[in-house]
DRENTI-272571 format. One record per atom (N, C-alpha, C, CB): x, y, z; residue in three letters; atom name; residue number from 1. Coordinates in steps of 0.2 Angstrom, whole numbers. Glycine has a CB too. Layout:
BEGIN
      px      py      pz     r    a     k
       X       Y       Z   ALA   CA   NUM
...
END
This chain:
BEGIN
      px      py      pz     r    a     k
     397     128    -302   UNK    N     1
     401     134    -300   UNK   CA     1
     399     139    -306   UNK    C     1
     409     133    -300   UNK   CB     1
     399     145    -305   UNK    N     2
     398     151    -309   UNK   CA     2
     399     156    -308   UNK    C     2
     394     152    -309   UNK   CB     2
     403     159    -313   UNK    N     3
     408     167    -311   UNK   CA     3
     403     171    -314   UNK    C     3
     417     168    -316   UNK   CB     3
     403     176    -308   UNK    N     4
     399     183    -310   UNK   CA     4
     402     189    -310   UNK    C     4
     393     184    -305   UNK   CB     4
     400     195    -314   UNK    N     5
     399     202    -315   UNK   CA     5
     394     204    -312   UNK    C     5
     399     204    -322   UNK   CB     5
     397     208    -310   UNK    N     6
     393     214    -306   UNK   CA     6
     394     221    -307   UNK    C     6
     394     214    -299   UNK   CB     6
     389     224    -310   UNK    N     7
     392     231    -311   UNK   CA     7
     384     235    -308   UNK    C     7
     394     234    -321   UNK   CB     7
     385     240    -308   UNK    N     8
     378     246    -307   UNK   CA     8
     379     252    -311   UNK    C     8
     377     250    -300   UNK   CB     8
     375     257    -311   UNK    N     9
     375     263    -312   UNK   CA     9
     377     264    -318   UNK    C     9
     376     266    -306   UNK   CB     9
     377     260    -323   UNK    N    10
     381     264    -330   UNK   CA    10
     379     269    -334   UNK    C    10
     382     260    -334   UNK   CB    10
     373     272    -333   UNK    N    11
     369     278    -334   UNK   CA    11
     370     276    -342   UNK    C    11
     372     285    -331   UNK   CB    11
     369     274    -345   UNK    N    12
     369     273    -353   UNK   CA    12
     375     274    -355   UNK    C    12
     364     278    -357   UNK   CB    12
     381     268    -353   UNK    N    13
     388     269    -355   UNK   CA    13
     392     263    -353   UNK    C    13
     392     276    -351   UNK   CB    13
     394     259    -355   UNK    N    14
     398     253    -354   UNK   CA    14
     404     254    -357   UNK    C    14
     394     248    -358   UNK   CB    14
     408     256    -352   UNK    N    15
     414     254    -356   UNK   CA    15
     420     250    -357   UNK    C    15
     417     258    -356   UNK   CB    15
     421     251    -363   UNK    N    16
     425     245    -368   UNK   CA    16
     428     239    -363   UNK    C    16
     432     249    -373   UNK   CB    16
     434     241    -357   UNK    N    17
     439     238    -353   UNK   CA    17
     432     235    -351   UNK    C    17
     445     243    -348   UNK   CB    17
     428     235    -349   UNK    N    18
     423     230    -343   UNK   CA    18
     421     223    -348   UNK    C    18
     413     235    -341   UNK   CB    18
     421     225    -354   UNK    N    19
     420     219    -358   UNK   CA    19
     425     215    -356   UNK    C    19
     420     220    -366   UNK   CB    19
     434     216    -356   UNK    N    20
     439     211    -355   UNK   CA    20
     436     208    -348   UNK    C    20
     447     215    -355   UNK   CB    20
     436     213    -343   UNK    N    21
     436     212    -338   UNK   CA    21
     430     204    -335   UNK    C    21
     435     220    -336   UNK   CB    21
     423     206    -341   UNK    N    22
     417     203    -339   UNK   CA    22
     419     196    -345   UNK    C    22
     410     208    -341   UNK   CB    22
     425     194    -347   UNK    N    23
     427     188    -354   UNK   CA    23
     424     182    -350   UNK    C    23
     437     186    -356   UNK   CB    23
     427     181    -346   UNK    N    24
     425     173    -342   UNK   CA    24
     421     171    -336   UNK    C    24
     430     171    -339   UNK   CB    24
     417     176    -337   UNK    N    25
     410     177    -332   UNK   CA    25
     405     173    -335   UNK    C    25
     408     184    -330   UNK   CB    25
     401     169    -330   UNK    N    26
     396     166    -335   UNK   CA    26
     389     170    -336   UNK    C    26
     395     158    -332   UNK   CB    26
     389     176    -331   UNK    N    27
     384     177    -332   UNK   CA    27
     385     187    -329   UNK    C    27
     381     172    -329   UNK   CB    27
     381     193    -332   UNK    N    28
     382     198    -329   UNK   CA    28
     376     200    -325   UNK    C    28
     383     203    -334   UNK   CB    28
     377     203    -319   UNK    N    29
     371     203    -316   UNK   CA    29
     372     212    -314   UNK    C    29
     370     197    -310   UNK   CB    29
     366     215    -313   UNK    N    30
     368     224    -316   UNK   CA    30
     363     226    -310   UNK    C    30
     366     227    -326   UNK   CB    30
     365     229    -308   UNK    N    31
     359     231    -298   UNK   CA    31
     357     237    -302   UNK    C    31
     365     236    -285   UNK   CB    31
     355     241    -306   UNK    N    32
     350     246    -305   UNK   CA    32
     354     251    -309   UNK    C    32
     348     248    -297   UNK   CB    32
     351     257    -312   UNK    N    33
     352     264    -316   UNK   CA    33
     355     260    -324   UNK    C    33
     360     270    -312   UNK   CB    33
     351     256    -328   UNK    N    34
     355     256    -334   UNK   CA    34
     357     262    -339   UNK    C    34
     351     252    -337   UNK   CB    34
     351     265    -338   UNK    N    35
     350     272    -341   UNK   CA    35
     346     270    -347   UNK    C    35
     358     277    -343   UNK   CB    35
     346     264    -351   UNK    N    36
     343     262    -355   UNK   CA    36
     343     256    -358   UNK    C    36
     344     267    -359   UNK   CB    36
     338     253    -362   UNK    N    37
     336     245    -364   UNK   CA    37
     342     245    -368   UNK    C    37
     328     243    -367   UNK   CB    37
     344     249    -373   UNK    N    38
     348     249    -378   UNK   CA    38
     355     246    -374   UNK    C    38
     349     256    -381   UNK   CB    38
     357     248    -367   UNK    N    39
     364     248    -363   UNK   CA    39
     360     239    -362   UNK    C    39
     366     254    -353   UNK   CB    39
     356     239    -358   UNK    N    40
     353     231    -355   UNK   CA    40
     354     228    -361   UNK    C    40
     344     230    -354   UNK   CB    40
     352     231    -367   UNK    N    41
     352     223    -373   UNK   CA    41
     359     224    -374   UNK    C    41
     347     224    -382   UNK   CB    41
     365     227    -376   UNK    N    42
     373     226    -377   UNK   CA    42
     374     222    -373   UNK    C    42
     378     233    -375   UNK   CB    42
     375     222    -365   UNK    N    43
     376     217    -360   UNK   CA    43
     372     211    -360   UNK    C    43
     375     220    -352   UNK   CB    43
     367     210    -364   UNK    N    44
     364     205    -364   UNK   CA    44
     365     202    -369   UNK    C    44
     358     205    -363   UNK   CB    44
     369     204    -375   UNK    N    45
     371     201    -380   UNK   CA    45
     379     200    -380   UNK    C    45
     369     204    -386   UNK   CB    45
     382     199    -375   UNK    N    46
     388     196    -372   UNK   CA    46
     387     190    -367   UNK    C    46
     392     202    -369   UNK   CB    46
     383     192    -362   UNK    N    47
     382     188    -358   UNK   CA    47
     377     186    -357   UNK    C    47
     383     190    -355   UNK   CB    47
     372     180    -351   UNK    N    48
     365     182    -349   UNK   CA    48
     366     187    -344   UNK    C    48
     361     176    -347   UNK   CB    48
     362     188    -342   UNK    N    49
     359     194    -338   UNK   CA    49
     354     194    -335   UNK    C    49
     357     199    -340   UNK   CB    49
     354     196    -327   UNK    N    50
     350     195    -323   UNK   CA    50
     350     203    -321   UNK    C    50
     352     190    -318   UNK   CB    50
     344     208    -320   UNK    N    51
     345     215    -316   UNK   CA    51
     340     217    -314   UNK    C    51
     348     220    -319   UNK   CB    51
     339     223    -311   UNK    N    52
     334     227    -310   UNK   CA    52
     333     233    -311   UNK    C    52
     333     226    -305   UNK   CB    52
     329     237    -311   UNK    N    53
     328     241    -314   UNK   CA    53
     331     248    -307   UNK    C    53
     321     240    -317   UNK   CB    53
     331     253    -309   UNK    N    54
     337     257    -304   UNK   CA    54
     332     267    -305   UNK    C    54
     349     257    -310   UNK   CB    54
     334     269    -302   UNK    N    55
     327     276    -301   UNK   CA    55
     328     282    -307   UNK    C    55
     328     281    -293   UNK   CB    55
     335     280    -311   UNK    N    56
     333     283    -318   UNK   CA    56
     331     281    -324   UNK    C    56
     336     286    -320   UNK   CB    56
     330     275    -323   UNK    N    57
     328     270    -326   UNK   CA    57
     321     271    -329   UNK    C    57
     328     264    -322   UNK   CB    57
     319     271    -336   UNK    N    58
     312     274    -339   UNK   CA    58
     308     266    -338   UNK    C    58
     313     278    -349   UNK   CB    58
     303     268    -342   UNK    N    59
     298     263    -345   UNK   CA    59
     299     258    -347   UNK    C    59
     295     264    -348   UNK   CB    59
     307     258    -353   UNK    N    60
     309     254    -356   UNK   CA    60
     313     248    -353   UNK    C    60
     313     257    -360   UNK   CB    60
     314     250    -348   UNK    N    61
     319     245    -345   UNK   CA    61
     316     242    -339   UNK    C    61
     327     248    -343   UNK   CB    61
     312     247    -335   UNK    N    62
     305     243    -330   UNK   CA    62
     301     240    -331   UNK    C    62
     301     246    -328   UNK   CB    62
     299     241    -338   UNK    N    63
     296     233    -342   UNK   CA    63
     298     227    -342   UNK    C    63
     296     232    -349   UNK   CB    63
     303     228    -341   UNK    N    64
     308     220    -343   UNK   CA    64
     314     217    -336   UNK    C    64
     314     223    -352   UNK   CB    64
     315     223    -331   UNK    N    65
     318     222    -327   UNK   CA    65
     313     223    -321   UNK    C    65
     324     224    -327   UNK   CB    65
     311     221    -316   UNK    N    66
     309     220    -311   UNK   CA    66
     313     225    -303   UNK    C    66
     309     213    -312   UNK   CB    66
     310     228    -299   UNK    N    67
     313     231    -296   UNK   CA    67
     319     228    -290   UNK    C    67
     309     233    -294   UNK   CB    67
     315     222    -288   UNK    N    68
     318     217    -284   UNK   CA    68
     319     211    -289   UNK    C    68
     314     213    -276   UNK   CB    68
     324     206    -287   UNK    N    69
     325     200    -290   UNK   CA    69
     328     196    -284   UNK    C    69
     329     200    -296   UNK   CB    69
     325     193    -282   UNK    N    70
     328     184    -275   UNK   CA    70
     327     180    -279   UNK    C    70
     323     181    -268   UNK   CB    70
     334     176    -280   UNK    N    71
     334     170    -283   UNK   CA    71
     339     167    -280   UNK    C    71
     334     170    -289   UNK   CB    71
     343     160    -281   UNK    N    72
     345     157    -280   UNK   CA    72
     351     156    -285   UNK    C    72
     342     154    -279   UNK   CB    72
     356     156    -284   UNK    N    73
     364     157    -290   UNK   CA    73
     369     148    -285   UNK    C    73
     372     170    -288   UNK   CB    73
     368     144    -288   UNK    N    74
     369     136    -283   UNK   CA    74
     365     139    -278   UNK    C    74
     378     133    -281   UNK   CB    74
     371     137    -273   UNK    N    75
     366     138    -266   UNK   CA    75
     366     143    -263   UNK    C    75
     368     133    -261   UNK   CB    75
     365     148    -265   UNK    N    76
     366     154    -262   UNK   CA    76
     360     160    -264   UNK    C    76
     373     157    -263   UNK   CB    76
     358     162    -259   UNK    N    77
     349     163    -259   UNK   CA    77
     353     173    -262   UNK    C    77
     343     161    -247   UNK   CB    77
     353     174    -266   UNK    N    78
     353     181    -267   UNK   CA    78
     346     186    -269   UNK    C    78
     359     180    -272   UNK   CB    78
     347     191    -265   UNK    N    79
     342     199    -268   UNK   CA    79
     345     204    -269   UNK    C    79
     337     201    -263   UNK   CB    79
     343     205    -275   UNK    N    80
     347     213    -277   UNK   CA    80
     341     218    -279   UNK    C    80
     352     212    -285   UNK   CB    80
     344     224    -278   UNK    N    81
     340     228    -279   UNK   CA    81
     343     235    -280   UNK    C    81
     335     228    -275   UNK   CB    81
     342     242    -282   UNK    N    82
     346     245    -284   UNK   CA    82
     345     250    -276   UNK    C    82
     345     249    -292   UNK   CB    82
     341     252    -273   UNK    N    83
     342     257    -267   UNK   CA    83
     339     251    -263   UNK    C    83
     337     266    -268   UNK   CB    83
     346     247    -258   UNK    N    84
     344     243    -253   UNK   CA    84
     348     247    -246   UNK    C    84
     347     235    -255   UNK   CB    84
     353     251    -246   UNK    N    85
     357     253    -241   UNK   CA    85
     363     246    -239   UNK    C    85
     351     256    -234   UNK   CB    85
     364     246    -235   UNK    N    86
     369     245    -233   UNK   CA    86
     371     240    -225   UNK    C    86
     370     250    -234   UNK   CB    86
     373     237    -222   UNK    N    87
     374     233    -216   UNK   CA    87
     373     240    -211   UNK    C    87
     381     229    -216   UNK   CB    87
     367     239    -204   UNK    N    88
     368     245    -201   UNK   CA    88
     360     250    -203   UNK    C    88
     377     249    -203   UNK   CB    88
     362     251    -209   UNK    N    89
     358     255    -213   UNK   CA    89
     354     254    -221   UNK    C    89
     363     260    -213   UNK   CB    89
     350     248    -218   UNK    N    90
     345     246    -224   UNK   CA    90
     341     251    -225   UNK    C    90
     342     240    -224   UNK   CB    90
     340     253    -232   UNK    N    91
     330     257    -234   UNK   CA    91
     326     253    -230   UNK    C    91
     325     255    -242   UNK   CB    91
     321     258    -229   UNK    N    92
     315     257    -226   UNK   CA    92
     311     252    -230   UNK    C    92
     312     262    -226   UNK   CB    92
     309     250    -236   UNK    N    93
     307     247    -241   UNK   CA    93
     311     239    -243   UNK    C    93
     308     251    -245   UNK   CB    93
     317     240    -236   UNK    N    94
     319     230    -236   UNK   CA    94
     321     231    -231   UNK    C    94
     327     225    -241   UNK   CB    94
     322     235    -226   UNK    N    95
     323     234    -222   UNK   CA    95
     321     226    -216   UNK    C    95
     321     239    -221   UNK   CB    95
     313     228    -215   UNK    N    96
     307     222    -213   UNK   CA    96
     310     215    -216   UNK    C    96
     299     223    -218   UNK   CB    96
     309     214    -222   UNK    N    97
     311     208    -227   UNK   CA    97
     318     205    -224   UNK    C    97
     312     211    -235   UNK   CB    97
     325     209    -225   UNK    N    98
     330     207    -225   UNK   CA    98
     332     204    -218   UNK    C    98
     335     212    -228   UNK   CB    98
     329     209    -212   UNK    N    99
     330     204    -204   UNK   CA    99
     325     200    -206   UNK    C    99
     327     208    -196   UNK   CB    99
     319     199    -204   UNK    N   100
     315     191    -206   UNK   CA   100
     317     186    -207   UNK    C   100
     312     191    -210   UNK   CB   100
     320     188    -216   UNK    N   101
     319     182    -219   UNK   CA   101
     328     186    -223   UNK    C   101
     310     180    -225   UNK   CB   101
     334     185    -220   UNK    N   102
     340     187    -225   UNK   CA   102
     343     182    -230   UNK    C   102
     345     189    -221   UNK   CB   102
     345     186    -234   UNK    N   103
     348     182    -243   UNK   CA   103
     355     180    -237   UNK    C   103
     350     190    -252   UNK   CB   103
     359     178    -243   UNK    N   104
     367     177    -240   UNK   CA   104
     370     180    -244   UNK    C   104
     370     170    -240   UNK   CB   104
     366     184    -249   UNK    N   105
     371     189    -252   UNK   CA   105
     365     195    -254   UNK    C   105
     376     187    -259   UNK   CB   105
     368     201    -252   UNK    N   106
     362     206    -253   UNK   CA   106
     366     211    -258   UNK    C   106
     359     210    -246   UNK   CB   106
     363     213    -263   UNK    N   107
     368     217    -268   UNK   CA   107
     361     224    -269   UNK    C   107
     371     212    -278   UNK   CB   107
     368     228    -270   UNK    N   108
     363     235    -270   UNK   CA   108
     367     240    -274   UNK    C   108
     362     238    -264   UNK   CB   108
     364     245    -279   UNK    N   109
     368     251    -282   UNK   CA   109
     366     258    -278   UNK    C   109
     365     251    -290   UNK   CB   109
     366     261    -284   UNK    N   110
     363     269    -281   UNK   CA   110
     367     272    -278   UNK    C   110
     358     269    -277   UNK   CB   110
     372     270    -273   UNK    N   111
     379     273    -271   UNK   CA   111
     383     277    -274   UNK    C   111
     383     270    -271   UNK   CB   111
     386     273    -280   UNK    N   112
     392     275    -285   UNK   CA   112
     395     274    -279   UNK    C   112
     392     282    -289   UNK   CB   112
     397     270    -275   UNK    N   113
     402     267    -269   UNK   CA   113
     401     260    -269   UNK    C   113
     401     269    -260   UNK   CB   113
     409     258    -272   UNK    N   114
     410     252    -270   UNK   CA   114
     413     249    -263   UNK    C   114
     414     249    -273   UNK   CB   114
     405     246    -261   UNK    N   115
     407     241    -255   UNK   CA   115
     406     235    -254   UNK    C   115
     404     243    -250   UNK   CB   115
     409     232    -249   UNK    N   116
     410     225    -249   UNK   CA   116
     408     224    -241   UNK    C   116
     419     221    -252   UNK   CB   116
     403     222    -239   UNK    N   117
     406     222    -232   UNK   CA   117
     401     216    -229   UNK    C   117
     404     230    -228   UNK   CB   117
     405     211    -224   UNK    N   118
     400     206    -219   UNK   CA   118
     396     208    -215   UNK    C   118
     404     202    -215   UNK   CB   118
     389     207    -217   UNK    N   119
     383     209    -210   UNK   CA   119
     383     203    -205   UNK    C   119
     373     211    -213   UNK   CB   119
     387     202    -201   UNK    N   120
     387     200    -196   UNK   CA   120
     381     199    -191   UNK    C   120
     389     202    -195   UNK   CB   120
     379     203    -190   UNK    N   121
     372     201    -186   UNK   CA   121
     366     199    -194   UNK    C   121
     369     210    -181   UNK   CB   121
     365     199    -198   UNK    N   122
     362     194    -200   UNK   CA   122
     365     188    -206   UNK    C   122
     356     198    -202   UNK   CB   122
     372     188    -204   UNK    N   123
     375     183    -205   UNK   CA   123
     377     183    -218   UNK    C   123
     369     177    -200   UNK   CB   123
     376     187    -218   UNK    N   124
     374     189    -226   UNK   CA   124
     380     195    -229   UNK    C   124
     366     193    -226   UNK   CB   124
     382     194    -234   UNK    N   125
     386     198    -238   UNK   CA   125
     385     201    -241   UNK    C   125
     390     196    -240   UNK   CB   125
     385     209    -240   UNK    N   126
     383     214    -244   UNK   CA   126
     387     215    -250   UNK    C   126
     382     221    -240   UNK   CB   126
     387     217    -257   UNK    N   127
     391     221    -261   UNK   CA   127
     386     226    -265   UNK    C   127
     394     217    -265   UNK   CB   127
     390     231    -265   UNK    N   128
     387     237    -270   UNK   CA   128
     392     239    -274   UNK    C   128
     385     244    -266   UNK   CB   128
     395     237    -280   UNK    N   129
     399     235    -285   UNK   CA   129
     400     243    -286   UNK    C   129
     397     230    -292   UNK   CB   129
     397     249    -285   UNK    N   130
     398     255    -287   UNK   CA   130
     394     256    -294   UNK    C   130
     405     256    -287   UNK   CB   130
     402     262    -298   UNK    N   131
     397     264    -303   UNK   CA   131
     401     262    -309   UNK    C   131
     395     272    -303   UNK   CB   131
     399     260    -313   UNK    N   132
     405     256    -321   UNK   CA   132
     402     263    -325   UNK    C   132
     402     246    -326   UNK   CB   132
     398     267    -323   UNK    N   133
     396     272    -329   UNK   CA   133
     401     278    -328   UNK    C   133
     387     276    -330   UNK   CB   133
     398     285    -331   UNK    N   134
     403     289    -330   UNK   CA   134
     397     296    -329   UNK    C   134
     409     289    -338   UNK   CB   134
     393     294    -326   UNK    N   135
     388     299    -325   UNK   CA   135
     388     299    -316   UNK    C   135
     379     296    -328   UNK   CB   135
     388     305    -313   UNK    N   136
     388     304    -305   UNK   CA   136
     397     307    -301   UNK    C   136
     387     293    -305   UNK   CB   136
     394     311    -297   UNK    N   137
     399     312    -293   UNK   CA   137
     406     308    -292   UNK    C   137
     395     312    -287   UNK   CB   137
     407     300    -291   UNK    N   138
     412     295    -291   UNK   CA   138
     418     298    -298   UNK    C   138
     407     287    -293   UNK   CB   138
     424     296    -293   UNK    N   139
     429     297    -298   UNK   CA   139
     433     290    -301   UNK    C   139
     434     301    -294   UNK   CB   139
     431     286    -299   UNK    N   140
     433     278    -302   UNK   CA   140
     427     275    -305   UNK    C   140
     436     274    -296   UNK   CB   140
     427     273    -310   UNK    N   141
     421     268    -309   UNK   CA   141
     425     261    -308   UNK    C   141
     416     268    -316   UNK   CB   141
     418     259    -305   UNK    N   142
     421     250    -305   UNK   CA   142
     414     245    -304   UNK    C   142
     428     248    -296   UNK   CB   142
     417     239    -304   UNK    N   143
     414     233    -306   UNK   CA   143
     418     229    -301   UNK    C   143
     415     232    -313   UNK   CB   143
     415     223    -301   UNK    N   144
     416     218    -297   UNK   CA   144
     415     211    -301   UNK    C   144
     411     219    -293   UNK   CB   144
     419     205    -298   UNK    N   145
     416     199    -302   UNK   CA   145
     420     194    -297   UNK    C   145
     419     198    -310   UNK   CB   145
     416     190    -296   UNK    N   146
     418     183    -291   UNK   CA   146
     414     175    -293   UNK    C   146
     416     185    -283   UNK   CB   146
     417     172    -289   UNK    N   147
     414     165    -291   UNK   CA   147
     408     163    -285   UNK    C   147
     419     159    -291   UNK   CB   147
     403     160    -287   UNK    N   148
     398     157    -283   UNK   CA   148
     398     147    -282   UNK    C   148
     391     160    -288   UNK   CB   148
     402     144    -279   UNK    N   149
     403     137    -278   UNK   CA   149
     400     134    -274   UNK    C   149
     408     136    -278   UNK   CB   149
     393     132    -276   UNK    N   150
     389     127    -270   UNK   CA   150
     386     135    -265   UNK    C   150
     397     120    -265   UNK   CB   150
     389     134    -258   UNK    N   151
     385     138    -256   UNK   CA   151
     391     143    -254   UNK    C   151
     381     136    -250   UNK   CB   151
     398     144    -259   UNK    N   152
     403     148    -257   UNK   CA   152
     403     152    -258   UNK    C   152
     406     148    -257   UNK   CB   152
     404     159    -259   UNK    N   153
     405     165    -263   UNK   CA   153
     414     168    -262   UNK    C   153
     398     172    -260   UNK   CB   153
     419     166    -266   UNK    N   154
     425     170    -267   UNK   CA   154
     427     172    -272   UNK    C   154
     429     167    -265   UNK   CB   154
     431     174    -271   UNK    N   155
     436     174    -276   UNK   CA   155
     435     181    -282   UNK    C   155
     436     167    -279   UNK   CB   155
     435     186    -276   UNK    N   156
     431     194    -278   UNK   CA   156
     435     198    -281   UNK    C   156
     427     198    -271   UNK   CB   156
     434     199    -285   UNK    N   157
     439     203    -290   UNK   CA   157
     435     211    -291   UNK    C   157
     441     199    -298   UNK   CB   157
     442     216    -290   UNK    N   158
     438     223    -291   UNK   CA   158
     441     227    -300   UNK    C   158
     440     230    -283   UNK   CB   158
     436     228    -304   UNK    N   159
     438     233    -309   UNK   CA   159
     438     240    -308   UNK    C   159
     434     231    -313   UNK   CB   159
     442     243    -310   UNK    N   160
     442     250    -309   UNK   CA   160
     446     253    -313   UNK    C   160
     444     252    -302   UNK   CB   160
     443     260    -315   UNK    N   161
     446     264    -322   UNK   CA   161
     444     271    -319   UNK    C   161
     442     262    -332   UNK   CB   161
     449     277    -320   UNK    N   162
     449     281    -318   UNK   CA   162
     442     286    -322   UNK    C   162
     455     282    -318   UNK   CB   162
     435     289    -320   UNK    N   163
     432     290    -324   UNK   CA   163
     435     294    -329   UNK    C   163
     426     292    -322   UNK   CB   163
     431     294    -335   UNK    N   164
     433     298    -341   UNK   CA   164
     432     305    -340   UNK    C   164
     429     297    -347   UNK   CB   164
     435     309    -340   UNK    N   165
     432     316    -342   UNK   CA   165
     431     318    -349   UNK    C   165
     436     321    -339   UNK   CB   165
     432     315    -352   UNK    N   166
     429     316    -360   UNK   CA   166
     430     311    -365   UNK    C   166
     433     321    -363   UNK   CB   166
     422     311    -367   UNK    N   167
     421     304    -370   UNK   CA   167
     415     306    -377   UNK    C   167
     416     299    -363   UNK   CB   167
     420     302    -381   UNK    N   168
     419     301    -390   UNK   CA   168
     412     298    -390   UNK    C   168
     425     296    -394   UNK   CB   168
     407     296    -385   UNK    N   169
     402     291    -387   UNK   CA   169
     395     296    -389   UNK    C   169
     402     285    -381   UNK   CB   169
     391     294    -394   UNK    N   170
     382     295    -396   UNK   CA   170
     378     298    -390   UNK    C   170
     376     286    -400   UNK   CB   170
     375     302    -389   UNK    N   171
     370     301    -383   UNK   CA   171
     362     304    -387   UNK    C   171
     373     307    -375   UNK   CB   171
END
């Protein structure tokens, strides 16, 4: 069994509450926009970390995170990637892939919308955890975390903080 974090789009900003939020997770996994290796290495020196790289994402963080990632979390065949779209409406660029051959969980950022939704016709569970940063149209940020048990996926919890409009942090 394994509890996960899910977050996206933090545009170079992590904030504080996500740490409480991300305590008893065994692992953070982050779809795309870090905004920077600095944000990747913070999350990666709390948790381990699985992620990909997202389309503001420089050089620093495309070195080291990959665009796609399909792997396996127990028994559940997961791909994440930051611009995948959505049940109905996949990118052009997985579209092909995800009818063919589909994950049982497809995770995607780029939104700044948290969604949760069952693709039915290819039998797989989308989530787009939204935006935990404070960069981007979105007026909540949020996050996500649930458990992965064998080939189960429950027990889905949503974080959510109203975004900051004014923030004390270095840029």
């Amino acid at each position: 069994m394994k509890r996960i974090g899910l977050l996206s789009d933090t545009h170079n900003f992590v904030h504080e509450r996500l740490f409480n939020f991300f305590e008893k997770v065994d692992e953070i996994w982050h779809a795309g926009d870090f905004g920077s290796i600095e944000t990747a290495d913070i999350l990666a020196g709390f948790k381990p970390i699985k992620g990909v790289y997202g389309n503001i994402d420089g050089q620093d963080v495309r070195s080291v995170y990959p665009l796609h990632q399909r792997f396996f979390c127990e028994m559940v065949d997961v791909w994440m990637t930051h611009i995948g779209g959505y049940p109905g409406r996949y990118e052009r660029n997985v579209r092909l892939d995800i009818v063919t051959n589909p994950p049982k969980l497809f995770i995607s950022g780029h939104s700044h919308i948290l969604k949760v939704i069952y693709d039915k016709k290819l039998s797989l569970l989308h989530i787009n955890p939204g935006a935990a940063g404070y960069r981007g149209f979105h007026k909540v940020c949020t996050a996500v975390r649930f458990t992965i048990d064998g080939s189960d996926i429950r027990d889905l919890e949503v974080w959510e903080m109203p975004k900051p409009t004014q923030l004390h942090v270095q840029e």
